[in-house]
C-alpha positions as CSV (number, residue, x, y, z in Angstrom):
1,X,-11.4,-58.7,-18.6
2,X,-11.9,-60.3,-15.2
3,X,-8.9,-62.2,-13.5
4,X,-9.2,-64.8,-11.3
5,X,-6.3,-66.9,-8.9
6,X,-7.9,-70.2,-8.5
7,X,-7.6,-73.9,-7.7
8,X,-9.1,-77.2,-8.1
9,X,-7.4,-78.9,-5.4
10,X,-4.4,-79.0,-6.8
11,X,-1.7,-76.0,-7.9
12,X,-3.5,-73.1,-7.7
13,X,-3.6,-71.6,-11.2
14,X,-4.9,-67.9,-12.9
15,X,-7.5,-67.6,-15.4
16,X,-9.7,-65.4,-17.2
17,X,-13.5,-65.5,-16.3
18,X,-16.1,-65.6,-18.9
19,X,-19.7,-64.8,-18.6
20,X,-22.5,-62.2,-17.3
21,X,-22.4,-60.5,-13.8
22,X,-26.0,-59.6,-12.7
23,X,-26.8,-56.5,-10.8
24,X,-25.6,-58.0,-7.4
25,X,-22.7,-59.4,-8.4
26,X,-23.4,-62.6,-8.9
27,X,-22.0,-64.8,-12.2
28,X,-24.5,-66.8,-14.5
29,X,-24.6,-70.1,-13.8
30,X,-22.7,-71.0,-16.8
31,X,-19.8,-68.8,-16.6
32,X,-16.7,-70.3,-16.8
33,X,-13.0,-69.7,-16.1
34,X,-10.1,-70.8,-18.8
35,X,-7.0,-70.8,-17.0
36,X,-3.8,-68.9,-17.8
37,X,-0.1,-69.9,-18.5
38,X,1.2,-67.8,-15.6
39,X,0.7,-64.7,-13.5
40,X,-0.6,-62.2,-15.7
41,X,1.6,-59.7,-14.1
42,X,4.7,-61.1,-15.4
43,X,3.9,-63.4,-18.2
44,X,0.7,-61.3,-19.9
45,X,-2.3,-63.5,-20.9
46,X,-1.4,-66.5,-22.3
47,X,-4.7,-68.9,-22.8
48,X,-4.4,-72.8,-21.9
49,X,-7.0,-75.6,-23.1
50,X,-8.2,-75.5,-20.0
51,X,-11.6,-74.6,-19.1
52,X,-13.8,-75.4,-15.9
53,X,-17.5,-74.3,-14.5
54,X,-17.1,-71.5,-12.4
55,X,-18.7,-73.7,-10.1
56,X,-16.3,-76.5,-10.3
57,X,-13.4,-74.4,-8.8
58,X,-12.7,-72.4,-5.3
59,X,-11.4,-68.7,-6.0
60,X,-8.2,-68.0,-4.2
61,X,-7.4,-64.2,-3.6
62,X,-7.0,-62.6,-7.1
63,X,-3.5,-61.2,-6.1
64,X,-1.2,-62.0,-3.5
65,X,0.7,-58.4,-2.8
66,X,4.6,-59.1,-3.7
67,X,5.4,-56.2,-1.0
68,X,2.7,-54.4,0.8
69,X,-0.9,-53.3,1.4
70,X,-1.4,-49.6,1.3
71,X,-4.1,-48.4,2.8
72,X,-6.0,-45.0,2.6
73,X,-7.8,-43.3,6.3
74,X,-10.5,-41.3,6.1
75,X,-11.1,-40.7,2.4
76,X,-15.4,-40.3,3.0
77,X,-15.9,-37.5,4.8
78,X,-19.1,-39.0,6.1
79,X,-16.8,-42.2,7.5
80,X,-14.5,-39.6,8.6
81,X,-17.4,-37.6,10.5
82,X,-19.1,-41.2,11.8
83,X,-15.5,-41.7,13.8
84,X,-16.0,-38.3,15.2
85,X,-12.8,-37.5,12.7
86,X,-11.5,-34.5,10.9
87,X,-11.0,-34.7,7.2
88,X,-7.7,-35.2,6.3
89,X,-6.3,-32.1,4.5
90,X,-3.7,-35.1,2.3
91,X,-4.2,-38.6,1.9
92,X,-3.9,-40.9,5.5
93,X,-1.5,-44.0,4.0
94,X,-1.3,-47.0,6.3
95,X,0.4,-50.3,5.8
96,X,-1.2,-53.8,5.9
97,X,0.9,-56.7,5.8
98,X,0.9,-59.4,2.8
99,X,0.0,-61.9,5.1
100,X,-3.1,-60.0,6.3
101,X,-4.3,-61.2,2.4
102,X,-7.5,-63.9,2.1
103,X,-9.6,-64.7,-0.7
104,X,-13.2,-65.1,-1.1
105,X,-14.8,-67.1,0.9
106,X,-12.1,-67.4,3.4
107,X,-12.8,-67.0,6.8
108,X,-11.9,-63.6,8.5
109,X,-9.9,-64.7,12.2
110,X,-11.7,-63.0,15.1
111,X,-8.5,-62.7,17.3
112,X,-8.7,-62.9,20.8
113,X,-6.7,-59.7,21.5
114,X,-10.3,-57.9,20.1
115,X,-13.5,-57.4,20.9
116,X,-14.8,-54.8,19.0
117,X,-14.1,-56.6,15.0
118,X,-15.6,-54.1,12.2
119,X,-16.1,-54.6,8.4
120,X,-14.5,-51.5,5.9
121,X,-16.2,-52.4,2.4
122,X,-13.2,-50.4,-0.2
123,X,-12.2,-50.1,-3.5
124,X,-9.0,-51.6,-4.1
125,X,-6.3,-50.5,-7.0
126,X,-3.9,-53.4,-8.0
127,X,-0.6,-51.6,-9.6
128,X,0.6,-53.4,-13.1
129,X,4.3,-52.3,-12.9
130,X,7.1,-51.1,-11.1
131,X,6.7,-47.2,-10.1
132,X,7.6,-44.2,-8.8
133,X,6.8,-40.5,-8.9
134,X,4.1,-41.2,-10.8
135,X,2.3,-37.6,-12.3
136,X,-1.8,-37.9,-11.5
137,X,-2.2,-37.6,-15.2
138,X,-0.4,-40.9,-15.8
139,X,-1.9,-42.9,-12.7
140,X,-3.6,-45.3,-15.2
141,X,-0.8,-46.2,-16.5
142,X,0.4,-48.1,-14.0
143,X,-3.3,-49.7,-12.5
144,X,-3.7,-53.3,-13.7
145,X,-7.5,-53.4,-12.4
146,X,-9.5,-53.3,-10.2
147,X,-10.9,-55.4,-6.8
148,X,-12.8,-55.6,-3.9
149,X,-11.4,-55.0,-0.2
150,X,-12.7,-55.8,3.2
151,X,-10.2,-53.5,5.3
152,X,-11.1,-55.9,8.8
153,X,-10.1,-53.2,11.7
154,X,-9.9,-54.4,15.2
155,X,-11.8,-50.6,16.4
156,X,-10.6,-51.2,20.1
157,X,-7.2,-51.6,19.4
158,X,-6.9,-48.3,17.1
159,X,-8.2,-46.4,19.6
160,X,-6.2,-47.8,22.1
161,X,-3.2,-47.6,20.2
162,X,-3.1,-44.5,18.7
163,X,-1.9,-46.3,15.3
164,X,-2.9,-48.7,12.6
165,X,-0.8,-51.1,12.1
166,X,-1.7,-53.9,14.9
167,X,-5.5,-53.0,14.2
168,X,-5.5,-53.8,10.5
169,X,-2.2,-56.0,10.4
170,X,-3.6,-59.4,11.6
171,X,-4.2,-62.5,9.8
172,X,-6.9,-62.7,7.3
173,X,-8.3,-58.7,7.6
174,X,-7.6,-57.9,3.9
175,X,-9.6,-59.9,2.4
176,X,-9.6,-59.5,-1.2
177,X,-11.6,-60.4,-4.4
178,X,-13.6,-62.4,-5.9
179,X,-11.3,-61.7,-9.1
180,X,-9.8,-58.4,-10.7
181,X,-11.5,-56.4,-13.2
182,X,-8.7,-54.7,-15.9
183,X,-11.9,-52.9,-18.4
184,X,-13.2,-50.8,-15.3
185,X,-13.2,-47.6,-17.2
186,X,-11.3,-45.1,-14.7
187,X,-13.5,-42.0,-16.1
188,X,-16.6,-43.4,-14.5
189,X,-14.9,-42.5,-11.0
190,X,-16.2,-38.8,-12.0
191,X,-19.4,-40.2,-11.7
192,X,-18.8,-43.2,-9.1
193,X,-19.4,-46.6,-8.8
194,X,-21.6,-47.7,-6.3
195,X,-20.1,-49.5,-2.7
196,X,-22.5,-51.7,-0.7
197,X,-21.7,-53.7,2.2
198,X,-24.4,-56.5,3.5
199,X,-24.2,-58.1,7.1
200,X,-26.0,-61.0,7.5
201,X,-28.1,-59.8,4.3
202,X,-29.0,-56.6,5.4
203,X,-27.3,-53.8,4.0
204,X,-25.1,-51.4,6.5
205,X,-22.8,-49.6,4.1
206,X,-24.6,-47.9,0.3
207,X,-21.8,-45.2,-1.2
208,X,-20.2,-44.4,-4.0
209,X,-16.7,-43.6,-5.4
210,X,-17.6,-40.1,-6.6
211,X,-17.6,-39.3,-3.1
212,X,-13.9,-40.3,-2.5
213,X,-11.6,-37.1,-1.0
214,X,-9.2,-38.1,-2.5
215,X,-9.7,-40.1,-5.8
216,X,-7.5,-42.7,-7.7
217,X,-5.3,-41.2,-9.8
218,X,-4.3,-38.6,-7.1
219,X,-3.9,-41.4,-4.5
220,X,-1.0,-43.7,-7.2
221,X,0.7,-40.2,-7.3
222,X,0.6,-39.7,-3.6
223,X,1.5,-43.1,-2.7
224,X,4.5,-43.3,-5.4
225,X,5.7,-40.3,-4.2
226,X,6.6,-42.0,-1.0
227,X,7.6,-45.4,-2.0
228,X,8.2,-47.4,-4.6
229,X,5.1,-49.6,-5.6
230,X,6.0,-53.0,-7.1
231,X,3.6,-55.3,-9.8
232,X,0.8,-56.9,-7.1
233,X,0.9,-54.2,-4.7
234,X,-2.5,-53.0,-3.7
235,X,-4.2,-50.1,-3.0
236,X,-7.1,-49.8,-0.5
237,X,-8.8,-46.7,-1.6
238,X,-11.2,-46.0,1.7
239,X,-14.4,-47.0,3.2
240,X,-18.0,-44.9,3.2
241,X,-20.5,-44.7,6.4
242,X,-22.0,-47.7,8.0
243,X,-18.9,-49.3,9.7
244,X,-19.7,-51.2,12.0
245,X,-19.3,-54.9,14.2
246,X,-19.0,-58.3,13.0
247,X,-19.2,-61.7,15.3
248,X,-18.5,-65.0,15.1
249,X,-20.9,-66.5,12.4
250,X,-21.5,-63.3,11.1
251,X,-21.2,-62.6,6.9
252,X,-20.1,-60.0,4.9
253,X,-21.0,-59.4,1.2
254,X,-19.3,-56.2,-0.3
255,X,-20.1,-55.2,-3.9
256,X,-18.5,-53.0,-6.0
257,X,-20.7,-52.1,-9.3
258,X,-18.7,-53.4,-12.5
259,X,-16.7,-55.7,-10.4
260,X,-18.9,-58.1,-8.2
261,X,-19.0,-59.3,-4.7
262,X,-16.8,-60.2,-1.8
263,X,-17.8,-62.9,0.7
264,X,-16.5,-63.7,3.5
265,X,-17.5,-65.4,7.1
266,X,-16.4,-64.9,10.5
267,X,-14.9,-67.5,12.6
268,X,-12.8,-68.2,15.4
269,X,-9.3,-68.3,15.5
């Protein structure tokens, strides 16, 4: 099932998408999206008579993150090696904030305080319930599905700070979407799922879950172990090779196999 936060100029509603995705990602031309009673978080899926065009509406972030963005350093050791990085021996956790959250087609904010912008085309794990401690054998337990994440990293200001958080933490770098997919069958992760990024239509990042360090299941338990994660809260799982620069103008596709594709332009802030 496939999850979608939309609007249609008014409230923005959630709905469940309908239809093919072809191998890029892309819906049919007549999928359509019949909206929910609620937040399927908290209320489950309860279908309205309400149907529109995929077309006809603009898709908002899938989830907003009640809490937190926790993201994962280094978990390709070819990213990791790219960086001139050593491979973390346990997983890297970051935070973003909730406000660094955008939906599709959103523009991503080049801030002024940058000048070095770079694209991180990730996996990202959207937890169902409230947890803690969770055992890696019961990981899927708690995952409601499955989106796409743009983990927009400011490269100058890393390095420069020694840290994360002001890198990753602005305005608009998490984009996030284009909706979440809950029948993403986990045990293909042994196998992967293929990552590509696309600047400008030419493709900079082609990877593949199976190469994760660390991999789902082992990144919940990690992460709970720390802190509590709460119903919306999101997981960014890592980036492959191929960062790299974005400017003004500039677009970024990233497609996850199963899922679909994440769009987003540049702009000024």
């Amino acid at each position: 099932m496939r999850i979608a936060r939309f609007t249609t100029g008014e409230e923005p509603l959630y709905g469940v998408v309908t239809g093919e995705i072809d191998e890029y990602g892309q819906p049919d031309p007549e999928t359509t999206i019949v909206a929910l009673a609620g937040d399927p978080l908290y209320v489950g899926i309860k279908l309205l008579a309400e149907e529109h065009k995929l077309a006809d509406v603009r898709l908002l972030a899938p989830v907003l993150p009640r809490s937190k963005v926790v993201g994962i350093g280094r978990n390709y050791a070819d990213h990791a090696a790219e960086l001139g990085n050593d491979v973390p021996t346990e997983p890297m956790m970051f935070i973003k904030p909730n406000t660094s959250v955008v939906g599709p087609g959103d523009p991503v904010f080049y801030p002024p305080q940058t000048s070095e912008l770079h694209y991180e085309g990730e996996l990202a794990v959207v937890i169902g319930r409230i947890c803690r401690d969770v055992p890696v054998e019961r990981a899927t337990d708690v995952i409601h599905g499955y989106t796409i994440g743009n983990d927009v990293t400011a490269r100058d200001l890393q390095r420069a700070d020694g840290q994360f958080t002001r890198a990753k933490g602005f305005d608009s770098f998490c984009p996030l979407g284009p909706w979440i997919e809950t029948d993403l069958d986990p045990q293909t992760f042994a196998d992967g799922v293929s990552l590509q990024t696309h600047l400008n239509g030419d493709l900079v990042q082609d990877g593949s879950t199976k190469d994760l360090i660390f991999d789902v299941p082992t990144l919940v338990a990690y992460v709970s172990s720390v802190m509590t994660l709460l119903p919306g809260d999101v997981i960014l799982t890592g980036t492959p090779a191929g960062v790299g620069p974005m400017q003004v103008g500039d677009e970024i596709e990233v497609s996850i196999a199963g899922i679909g594709t994440l769009t987003n332009k540049v702009a000024t802030r």
